[in-house]
PyMOL CGO cylinders between C-alpha atoms (Angstrom):
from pymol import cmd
from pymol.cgo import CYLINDER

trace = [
    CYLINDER, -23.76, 26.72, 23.33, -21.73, 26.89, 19.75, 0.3, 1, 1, 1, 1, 1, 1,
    CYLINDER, -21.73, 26.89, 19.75, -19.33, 23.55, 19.26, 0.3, 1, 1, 1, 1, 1, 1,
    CYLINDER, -19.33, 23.55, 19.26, -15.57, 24.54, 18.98, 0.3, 1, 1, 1, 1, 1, 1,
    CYLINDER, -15.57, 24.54, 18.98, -14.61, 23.57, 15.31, 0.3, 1, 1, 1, 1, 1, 1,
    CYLINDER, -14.61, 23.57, 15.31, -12.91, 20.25, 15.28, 0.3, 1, 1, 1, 1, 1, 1,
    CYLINDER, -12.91, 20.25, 15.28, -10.45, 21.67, 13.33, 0.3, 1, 1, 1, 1, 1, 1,
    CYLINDER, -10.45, 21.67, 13.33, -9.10, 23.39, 16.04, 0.3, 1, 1, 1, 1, 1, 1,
    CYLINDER, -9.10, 23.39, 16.04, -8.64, 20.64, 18.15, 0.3, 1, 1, 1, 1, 1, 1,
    CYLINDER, -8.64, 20.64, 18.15, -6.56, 18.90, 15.03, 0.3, 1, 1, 1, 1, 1, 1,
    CYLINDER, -6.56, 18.90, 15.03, -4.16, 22.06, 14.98, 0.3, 1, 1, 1, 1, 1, 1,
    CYLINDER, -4.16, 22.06, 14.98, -3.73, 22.18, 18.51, 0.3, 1, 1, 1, 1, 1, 1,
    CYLINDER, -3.73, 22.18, 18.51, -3.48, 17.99, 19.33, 0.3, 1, 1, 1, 1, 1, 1,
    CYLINDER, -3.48, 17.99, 19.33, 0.35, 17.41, 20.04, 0.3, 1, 1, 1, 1, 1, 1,
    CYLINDER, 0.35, 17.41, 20.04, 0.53, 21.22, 18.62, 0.3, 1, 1, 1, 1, 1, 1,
    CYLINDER, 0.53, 21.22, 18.62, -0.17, 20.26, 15.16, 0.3, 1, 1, 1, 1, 1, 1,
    CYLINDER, -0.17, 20.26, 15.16, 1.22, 17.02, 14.46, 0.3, 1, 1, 1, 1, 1, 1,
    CYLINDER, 1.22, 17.02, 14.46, -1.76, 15.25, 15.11, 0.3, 1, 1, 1, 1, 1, 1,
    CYLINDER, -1.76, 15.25, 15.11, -3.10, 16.82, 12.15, 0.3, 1, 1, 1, 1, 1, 1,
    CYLINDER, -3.10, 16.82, 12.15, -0.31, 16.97, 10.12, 0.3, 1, 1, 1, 1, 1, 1,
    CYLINDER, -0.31, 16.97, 10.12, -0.14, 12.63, 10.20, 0.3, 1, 1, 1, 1, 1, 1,
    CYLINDER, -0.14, 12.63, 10.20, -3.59, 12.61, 9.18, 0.3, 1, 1, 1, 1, 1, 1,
    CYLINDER, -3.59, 12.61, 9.18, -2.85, 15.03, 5.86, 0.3, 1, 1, 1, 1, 1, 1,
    CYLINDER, -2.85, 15.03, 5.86, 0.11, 12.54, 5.70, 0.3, 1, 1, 1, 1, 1, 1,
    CYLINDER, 0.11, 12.54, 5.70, -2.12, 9.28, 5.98, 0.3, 1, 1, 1, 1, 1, 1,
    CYLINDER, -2.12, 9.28, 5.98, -5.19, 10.85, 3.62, 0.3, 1, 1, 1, 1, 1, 1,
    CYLINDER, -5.19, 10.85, 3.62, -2.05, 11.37, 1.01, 0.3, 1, 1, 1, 1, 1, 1,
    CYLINDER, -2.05, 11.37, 1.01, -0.94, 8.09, 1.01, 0.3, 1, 1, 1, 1, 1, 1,
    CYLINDER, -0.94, 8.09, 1.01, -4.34, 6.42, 1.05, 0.3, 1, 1, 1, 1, 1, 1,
    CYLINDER, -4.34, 6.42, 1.05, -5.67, 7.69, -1.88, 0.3, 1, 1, 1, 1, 1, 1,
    CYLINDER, -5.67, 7.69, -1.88, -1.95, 7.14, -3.66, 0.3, 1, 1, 1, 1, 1, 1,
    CYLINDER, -1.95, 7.14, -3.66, -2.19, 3.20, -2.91, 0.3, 1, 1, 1, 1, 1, 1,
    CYLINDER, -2.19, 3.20, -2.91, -6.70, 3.31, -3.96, 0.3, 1, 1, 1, 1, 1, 1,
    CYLINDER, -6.70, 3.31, -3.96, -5.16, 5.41, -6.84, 0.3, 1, 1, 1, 1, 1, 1,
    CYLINDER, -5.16, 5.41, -6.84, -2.44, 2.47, -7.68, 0.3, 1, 1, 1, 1, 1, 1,
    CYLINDER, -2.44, 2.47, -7.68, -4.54, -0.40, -7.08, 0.3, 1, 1, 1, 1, 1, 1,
    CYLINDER, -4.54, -0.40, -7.08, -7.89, 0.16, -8.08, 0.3, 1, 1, 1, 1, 1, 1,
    CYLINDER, -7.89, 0.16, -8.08, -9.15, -1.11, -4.42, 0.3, 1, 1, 1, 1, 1, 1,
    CYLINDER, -9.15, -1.11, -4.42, -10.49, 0.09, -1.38, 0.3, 1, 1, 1, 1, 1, 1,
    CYLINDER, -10.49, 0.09, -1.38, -8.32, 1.35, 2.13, 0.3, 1, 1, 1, 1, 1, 1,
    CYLINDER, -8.32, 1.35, 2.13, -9.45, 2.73, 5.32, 0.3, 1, 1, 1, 1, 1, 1,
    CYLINDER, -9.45, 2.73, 5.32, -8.37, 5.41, 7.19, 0.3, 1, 1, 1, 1, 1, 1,
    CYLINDER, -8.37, 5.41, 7.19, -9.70, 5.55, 11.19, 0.3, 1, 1, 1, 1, 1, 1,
    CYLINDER, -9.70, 5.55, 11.19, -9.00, 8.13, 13.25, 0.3, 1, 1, 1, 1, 1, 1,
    CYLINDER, -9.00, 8.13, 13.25, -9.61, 7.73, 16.78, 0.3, 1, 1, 1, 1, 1, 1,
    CYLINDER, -9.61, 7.73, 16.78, -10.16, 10.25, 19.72, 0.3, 1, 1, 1, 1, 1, 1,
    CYLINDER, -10.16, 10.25, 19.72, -9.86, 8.48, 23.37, 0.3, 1, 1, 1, 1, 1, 1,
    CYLINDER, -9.86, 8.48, 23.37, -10.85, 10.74, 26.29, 0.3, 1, 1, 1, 1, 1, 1,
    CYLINDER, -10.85, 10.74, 26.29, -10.14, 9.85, 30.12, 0.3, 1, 1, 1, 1, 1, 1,
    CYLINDER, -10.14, 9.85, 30.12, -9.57, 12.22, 32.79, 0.3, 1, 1, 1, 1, 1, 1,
    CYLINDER, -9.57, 12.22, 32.79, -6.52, 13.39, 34.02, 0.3, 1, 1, 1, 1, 1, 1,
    CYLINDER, -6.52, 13.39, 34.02, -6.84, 13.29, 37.69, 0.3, 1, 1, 1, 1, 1, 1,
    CYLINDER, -6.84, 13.29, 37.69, -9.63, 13.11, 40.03, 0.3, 1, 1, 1, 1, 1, 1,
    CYLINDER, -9.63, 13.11, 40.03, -10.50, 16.35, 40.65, 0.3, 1, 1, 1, 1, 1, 1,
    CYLINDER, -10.50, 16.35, 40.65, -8.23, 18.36, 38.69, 0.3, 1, 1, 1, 1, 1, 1,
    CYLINDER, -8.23, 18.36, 38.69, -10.87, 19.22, 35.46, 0.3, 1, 1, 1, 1, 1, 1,
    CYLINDER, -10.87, 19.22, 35.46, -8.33, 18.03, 33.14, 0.3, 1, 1, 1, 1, 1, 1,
    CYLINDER, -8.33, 18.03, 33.14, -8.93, 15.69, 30.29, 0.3, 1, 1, 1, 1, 1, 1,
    CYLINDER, -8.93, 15.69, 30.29, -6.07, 13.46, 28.30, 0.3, 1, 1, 1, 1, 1, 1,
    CYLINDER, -6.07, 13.46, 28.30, -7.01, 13.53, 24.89, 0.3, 1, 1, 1, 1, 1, 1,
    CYLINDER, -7.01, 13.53, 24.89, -5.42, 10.84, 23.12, 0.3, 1, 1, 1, 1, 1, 1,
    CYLINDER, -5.42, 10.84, 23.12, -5.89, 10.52, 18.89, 0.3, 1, 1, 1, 1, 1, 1,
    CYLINDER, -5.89, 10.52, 18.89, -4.85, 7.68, 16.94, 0.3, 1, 1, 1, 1, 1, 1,
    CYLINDER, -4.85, 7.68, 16.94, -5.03, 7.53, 13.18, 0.3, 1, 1, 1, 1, 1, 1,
    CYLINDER, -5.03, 7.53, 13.18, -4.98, 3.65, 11.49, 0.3, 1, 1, 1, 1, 1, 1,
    CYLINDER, -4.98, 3.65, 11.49, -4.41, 3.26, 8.09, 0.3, 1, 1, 1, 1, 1, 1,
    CYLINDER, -4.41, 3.26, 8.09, -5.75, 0.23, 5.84, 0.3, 1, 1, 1, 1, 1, 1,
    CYLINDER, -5.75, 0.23, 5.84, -4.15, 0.31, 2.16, 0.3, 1, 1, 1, 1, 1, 1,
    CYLINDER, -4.15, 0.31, 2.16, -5.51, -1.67, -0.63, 0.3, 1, 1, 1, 1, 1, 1,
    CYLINDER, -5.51, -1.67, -0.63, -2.46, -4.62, -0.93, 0.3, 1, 1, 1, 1, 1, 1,
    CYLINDER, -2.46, -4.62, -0.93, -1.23, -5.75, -4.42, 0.3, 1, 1, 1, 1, 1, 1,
    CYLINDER, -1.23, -5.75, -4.42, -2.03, -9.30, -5.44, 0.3, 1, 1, 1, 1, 1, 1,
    CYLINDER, -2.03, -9.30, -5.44, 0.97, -11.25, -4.80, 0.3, 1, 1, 1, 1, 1, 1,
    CYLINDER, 0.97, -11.25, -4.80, 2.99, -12.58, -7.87, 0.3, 1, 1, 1, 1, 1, 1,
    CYLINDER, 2.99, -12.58, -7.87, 2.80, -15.95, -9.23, 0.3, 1, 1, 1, 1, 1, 1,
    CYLINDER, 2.80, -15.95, -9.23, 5.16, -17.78, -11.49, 0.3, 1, 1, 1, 1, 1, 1,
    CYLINDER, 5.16, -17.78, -11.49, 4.62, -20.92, -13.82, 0.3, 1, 1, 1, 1, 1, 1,
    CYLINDER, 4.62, -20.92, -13.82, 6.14, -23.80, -13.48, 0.3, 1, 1, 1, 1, 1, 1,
    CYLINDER, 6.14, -23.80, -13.48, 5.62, -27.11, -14.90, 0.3, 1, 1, 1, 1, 1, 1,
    CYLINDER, 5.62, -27.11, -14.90, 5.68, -30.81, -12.58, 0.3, 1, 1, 1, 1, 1, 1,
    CYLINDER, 5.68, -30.81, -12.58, 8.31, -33.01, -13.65, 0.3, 1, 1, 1, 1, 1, 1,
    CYLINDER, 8.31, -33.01, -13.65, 8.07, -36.47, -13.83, 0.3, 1, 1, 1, 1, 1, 1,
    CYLINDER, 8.07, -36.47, -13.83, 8.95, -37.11, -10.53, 0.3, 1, 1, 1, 1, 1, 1,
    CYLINDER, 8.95, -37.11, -10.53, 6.79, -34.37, -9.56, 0.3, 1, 1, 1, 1, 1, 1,
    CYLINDER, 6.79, -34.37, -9.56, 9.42, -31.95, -8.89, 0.3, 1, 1, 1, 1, 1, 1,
    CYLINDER, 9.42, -31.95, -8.89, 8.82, -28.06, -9.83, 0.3, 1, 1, 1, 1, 1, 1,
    CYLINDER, 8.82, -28.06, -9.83, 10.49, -26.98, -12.76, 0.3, 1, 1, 1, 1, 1, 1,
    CYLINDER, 10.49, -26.98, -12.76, 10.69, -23.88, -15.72, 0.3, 1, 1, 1, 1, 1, 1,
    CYLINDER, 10.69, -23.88, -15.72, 10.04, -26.02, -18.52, 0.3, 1, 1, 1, 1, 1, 1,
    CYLINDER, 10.04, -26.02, -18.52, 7.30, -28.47, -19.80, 0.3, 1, 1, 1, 1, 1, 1,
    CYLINDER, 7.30, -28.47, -19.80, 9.09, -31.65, -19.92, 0.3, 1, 1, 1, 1, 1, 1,
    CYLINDER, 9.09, -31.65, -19.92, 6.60, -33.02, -22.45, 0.3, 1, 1, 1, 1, 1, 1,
    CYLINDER, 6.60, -33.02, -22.45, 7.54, -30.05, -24.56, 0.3, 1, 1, 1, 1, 1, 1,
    CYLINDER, 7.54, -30.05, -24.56, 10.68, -30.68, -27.31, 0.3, 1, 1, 1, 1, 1, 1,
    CYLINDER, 10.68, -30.68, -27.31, 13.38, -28.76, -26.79, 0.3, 1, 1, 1, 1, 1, 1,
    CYLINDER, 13.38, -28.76, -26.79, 14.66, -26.71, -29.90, 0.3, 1, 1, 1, 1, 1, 1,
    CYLINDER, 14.66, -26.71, -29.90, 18.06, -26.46, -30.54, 0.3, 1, 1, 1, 1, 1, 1,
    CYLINDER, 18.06, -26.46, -30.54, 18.25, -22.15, -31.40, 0.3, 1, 1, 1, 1, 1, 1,
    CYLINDER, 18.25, -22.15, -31.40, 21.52, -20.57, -32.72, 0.3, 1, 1, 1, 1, 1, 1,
    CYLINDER, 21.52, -20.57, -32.72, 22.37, -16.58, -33.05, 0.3, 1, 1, 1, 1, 1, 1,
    CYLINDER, 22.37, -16.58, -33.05, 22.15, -15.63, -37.10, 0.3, 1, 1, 1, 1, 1, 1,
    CYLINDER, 22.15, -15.63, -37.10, 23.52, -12.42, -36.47, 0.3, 1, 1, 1, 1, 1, 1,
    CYLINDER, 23.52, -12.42, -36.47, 21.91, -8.98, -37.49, 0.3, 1, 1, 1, 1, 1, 1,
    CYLINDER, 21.91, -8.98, -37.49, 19.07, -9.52, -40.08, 0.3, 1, 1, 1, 1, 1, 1,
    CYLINDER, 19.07, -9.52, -40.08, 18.94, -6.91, -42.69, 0.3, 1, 1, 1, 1, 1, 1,
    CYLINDER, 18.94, -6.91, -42.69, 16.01, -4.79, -41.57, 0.3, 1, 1, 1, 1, 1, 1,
    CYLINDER, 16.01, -4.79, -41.57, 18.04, -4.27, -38.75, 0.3, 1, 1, 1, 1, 1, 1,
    CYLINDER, 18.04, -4.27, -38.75, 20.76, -2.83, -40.58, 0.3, 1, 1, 1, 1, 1, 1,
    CYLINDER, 20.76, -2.83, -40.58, 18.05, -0.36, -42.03, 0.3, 1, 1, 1, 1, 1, 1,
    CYLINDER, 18.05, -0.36, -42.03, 17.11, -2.03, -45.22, 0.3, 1, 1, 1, 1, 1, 1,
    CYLINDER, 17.11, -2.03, -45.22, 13.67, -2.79, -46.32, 0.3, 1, 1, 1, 1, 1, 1,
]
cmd.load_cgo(trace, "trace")
């Protein structure tokens, strides 16, 4: 006995689309392992029960899952205040008073 082609089964599953959001999840896999630099998953799953007693026929359910690679989340810096509030600046840190001086003169093209 020769094994129908999986393939087959993939065009024919929910006539085609089966296959078509597995092309769409391979895509978008190897976009985000592409973009991050780390590992995803993609599962595809193929649940058969039978449709009746009796009756011969099968329900054939598929379901693809799809693990991207996530992004570190974002940090910013902050500094603890003296009463240990967060802020932007280092309050043991100066401030300097700065002041606009206008265009310089290799700005204005001259070297």
């Amino acid at each position: 006995m020769t094994a129908r082609p999986f393939m087959d089964f993939l065009r024919e599953h929910r006539n085609g689309t089966t296959h078509d959001e597995l092309s769409d999840a391979m895509q978008e896999l190897v976009a985000a392992v592409t973009a991050e630099g780390k590992a995803g998953k993609l599962t595809f799953t193929i649940s058969i029960k039978p449709a009746g007693r009796d009756s011969g026929a099968l329900e054939v359910g598929a379901e693809a899952k799809l693990t991207l690679p996530k992004a570190p989340a974002g940090v910013s810096i902050f500094f603890a205040s003296p009463e240990n509030n967060l802020i932007r600046q280092d309050p043991r840190q100066a401030a300097l008073e700065l002041r606009d001086i206008g265009p310089t003169l290799a700005h204005k093209g001259v070297a």
